[in-house]
C-alpha positions as YAML, in Angstrom:
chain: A
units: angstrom
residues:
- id: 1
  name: UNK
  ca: [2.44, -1.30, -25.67]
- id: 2
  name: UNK
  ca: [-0.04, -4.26, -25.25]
- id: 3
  name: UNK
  ca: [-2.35, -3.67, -22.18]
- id: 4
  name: UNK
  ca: [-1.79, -0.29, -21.69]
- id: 5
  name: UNK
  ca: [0.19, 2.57, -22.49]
- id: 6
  name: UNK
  ca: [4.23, 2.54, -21.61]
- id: 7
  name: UNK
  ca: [4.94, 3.74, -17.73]
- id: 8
  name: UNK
  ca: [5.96, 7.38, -17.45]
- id: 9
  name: UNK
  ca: [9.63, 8.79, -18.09]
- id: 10
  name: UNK
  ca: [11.58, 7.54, -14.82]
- id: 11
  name: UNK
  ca: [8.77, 5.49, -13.60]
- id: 12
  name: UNK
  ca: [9.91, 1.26, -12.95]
- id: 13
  name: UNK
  ca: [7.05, -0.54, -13.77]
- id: 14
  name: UNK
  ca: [7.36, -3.93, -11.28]
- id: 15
  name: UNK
  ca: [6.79, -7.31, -13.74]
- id: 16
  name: UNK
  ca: [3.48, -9.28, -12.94]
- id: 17
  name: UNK
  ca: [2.14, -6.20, -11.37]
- id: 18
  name: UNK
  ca: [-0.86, -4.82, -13.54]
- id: 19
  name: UNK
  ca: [-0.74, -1.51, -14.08]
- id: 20
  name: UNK
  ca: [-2.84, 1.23, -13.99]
- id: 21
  name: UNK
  ca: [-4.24, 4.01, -16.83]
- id: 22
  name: UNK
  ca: [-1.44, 6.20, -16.14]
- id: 23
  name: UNK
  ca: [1.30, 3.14, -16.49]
- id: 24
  name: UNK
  ca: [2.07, 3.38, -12.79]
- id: 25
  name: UNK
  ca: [1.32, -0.34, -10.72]
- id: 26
  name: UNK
  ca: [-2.01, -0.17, -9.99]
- id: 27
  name: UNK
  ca: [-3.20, 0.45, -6.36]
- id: 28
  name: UNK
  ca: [-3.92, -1.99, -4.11]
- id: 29
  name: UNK
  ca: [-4.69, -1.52, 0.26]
- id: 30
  name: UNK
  ca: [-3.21, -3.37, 2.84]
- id: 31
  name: UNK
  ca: [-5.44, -3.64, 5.92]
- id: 32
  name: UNK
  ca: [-3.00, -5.02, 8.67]
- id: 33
  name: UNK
  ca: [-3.71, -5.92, 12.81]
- id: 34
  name: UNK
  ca: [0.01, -6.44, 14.54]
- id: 35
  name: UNK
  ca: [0.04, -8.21, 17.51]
- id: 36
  name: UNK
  ca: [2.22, -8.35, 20.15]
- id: 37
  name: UNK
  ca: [4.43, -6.13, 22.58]
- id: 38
  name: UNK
  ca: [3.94, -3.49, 20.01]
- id: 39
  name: UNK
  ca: [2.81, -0.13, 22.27]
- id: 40
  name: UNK
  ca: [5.24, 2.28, 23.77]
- id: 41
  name: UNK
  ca: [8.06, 1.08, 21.94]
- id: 42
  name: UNK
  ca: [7.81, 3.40, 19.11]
- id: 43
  name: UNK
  ca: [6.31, 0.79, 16.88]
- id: 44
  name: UNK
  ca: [4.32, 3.79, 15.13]
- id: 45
  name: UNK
  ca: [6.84, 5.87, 14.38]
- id: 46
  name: UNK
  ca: [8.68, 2.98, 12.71]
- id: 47
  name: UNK
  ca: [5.66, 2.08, 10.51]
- id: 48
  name: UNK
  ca: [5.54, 5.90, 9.17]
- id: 49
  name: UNK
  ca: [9.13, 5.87, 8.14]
- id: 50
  name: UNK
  ca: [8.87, 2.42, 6.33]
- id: 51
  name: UNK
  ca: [5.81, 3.42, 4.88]
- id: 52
  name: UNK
  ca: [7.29, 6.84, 3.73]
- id: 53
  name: UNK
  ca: [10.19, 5.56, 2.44]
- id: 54
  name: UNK
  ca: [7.74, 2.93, 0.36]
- id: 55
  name: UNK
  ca: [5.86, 5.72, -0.82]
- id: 56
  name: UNK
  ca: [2.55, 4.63, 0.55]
- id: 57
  name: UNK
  ca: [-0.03, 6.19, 1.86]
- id: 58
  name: UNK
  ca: [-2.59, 5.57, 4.71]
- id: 59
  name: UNK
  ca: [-2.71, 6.05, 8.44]
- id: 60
  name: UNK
  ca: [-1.34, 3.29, 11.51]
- id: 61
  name: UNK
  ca: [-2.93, 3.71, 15.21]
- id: 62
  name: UNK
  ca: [-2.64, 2.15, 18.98]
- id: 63
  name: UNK
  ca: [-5.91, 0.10, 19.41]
- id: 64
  name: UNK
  ca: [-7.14, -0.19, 22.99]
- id: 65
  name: UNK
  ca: [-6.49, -4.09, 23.37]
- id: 66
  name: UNK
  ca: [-2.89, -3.67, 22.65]
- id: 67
  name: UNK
  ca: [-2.53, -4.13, 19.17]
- id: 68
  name: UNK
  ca: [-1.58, -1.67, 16.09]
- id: 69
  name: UNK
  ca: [-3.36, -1.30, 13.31]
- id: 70
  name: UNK
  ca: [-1.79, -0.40, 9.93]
- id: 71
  name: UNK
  ca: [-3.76, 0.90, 6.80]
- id: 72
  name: UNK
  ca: [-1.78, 1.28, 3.75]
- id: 73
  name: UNK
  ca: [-2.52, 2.19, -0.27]
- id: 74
  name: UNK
  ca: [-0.06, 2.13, -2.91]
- id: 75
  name: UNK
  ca: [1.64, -0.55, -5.47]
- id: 76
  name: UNK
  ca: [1.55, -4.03, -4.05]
- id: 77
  name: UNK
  ca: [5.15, -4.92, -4.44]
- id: 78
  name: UNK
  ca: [5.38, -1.83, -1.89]
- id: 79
  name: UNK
  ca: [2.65, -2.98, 0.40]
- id: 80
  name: UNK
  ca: [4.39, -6.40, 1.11]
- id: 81
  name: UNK
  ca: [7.61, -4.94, 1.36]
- id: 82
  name: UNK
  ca: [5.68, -3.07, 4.29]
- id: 83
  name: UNK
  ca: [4.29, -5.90, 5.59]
- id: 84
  name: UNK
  ca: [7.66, -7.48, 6.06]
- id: 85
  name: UNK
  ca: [8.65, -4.96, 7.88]
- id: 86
  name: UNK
  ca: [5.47, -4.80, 10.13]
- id: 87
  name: UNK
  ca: [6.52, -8.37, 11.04]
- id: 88
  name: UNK
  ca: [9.82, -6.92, 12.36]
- id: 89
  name: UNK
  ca: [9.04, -4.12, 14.01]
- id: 90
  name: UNK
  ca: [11.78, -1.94, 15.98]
- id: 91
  name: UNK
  ca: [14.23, -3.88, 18.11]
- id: 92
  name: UNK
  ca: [12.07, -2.80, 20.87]
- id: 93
  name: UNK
  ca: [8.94, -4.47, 19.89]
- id: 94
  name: UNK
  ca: [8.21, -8.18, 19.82]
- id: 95
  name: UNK
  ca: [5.55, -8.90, 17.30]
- id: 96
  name: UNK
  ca: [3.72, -12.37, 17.85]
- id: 97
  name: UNK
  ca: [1.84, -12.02, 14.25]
- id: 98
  name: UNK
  ca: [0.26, -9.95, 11.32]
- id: 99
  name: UNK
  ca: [-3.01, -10.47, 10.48]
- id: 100
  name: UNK
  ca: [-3.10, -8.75, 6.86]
- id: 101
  name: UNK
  ca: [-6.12, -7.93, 4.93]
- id: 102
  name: UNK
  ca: [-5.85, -7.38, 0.98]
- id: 103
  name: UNK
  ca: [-8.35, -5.29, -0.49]
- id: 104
  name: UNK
  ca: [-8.80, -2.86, -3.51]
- id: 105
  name: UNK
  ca: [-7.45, 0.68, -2.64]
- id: 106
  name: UNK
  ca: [-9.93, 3.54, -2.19]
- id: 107
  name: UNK
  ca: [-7.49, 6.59, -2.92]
- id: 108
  name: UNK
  ca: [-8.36, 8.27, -0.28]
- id: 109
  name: UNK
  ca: [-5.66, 9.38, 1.50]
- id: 110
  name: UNK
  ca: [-2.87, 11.98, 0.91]
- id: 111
  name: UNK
  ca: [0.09, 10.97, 2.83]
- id: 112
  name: UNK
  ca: [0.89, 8.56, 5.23]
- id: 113
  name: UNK
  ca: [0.23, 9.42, 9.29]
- id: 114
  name: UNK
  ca: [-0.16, 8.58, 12.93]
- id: 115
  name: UNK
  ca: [-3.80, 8.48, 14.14]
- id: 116
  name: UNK
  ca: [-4.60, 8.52, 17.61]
- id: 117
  name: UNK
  ca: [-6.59, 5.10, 18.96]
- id: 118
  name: UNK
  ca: [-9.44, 7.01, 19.45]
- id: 119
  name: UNK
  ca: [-9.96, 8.06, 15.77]
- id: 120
  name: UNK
  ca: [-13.17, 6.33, 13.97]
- id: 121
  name: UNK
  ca: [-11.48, 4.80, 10.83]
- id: 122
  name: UNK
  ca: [-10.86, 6.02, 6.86]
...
């Protein structure tokens, strides 16, 4: 196959997205500040599942001036559905905006997860 060898048995490659060596889309991080009415209404909880079910990977946390921040790794048809679905939230939450951030992935994390606002970053 030109550019690459053919995706893995099973594996949907998405058009227009480059892939990587292994045929998979290639990796791409999603740096992302939501603001708005976004703490206490389980706005966290709601990012893990989408991001789960996305198959992403990366951490989202409570920052102390009210926002959430979301870090995410994976395909980047994935990450914007994910962003999309920052921008909704839970019925509970009302987000104003999302402030994203694209930037090459580092691999660097094994799962997606809550961190507490008081952790120091990747």
């Amino acid at each position: 196959m030109p550019g690459g060898s053919p995706p893995a048995a099973g594996v949907a490659r998405v058009p227009g997205q480059p892939a990587s060596d292994d045929g998979l889309p290639a990796a791409e991080r999603l740096e992302a500040t939501v603001v708005g009415a976004v703490q206490g209404v389980g706005y966290r909880w709601f990012v893990m599942e989408a991001a789960g079910g996305l198959q992403l990977r990366g951490w989202v946390a409570n920052r102390a001036d009210g926002a959430v921040v979301c870090v995410a790794e994976g395909p980047r048809a994935a990450l914007e559905a994910l962003l999309l679905a920052l921008a909704r939230g839970p019925i509970s939450a009302q987000v104003e905006r999302v402030i994203p951030a694209w930037m090459p992935a580092t691999g660097r994390f094994g799962r997606f997860e809550i961190r507490s606002g008081s952790h120091p970053g990747d």
